[in-house]
N, C-alpha and C positions, 0 to 999 in steps of 0.2 A: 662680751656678747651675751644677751640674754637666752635663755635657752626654755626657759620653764615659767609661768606667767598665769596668776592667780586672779580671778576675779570673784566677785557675786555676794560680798561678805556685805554685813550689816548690821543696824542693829533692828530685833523683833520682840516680841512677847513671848514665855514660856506658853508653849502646845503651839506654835507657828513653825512655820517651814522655810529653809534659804534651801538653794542648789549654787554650790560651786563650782568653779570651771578652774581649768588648768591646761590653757595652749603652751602645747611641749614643740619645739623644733621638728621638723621632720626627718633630721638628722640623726636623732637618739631617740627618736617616740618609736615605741614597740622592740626597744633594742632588748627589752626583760621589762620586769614587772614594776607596776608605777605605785606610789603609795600615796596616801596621807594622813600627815603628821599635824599634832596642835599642840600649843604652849599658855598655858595660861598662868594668869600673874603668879610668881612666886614658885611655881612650878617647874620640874624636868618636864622638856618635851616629851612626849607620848605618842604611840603611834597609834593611827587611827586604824585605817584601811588599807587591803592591798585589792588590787587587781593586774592577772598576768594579762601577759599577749593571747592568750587563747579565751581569756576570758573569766578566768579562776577568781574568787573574791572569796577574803577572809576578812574578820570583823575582830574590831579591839572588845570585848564581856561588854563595856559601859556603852558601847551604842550599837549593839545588836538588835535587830529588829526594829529600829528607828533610821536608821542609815543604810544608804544603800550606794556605790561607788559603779562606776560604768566607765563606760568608756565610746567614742565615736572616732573612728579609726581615719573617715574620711575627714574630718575636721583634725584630727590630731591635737584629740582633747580628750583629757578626762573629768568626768564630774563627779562631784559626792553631793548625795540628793539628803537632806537634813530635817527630817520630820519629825514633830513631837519633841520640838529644842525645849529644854533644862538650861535653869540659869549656869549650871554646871557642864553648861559646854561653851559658856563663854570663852574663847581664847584666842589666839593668832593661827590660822591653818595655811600650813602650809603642803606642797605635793615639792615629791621627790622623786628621781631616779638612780639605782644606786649600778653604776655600770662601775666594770675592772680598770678603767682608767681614771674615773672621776666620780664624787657624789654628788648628783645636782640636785639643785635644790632653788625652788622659786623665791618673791620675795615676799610673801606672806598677804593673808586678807584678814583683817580683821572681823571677828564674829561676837555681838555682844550680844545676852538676851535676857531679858526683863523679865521680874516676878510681878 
């Protein structure tokens, strides 16, 4: 059963903007803090951004000030808003919940971005 479910990736130019989305179940959305994560080639995954249920958001050093992660409670969705893309954020993103039973984890979007 899918539970966590990516969209909005693409490819753009370096100084352009994507917004991602992440429909979570209603079942584990808000159950704790939602994140996300990206993998690019050759790379350990990395974490990107968190935001809690109350609203809390913290930022990975490399996209501080350029990224910005939300959340729409009524849609049971979170987004990570992508401004001022670096070809060095090229990678696979994906959003995560990490609850005491299980890690979930979506099926990734790809994000490519051109020099």
């Amino acid at each position: 059963q899918v539970h966590l479910v990516e969209s909005g990736g693409g490819l753009v130019q370096a100084g352009e903007s994507l917004r991602l989305s992440c429909k979570v179940t209603a079942s584990i959305y808000s159950l704790n803090s939602m994140n996300w994560y990206r993998q690019a080639p050759g790379k350990q995954r990395e974490w990107v951004a968190t935001i809690s249920p109350s609203g809390t958001t913290d930022y990975a050093h490399s996209v501080k000030g350029r990224f910005t992660i939300s959340r729409d409670d009524a849609k049971n969705t979170m987004y990570l808003q992508m401004n001022s893309l670096k070809p060095e954020d090229t990678a696979v993103y994906y959003c995560n919940t990490n609850l005491p039973w299980q890690n979930y984890w979506g099926q990734g979007t790809q994000v490519t971005v051109s020099s």
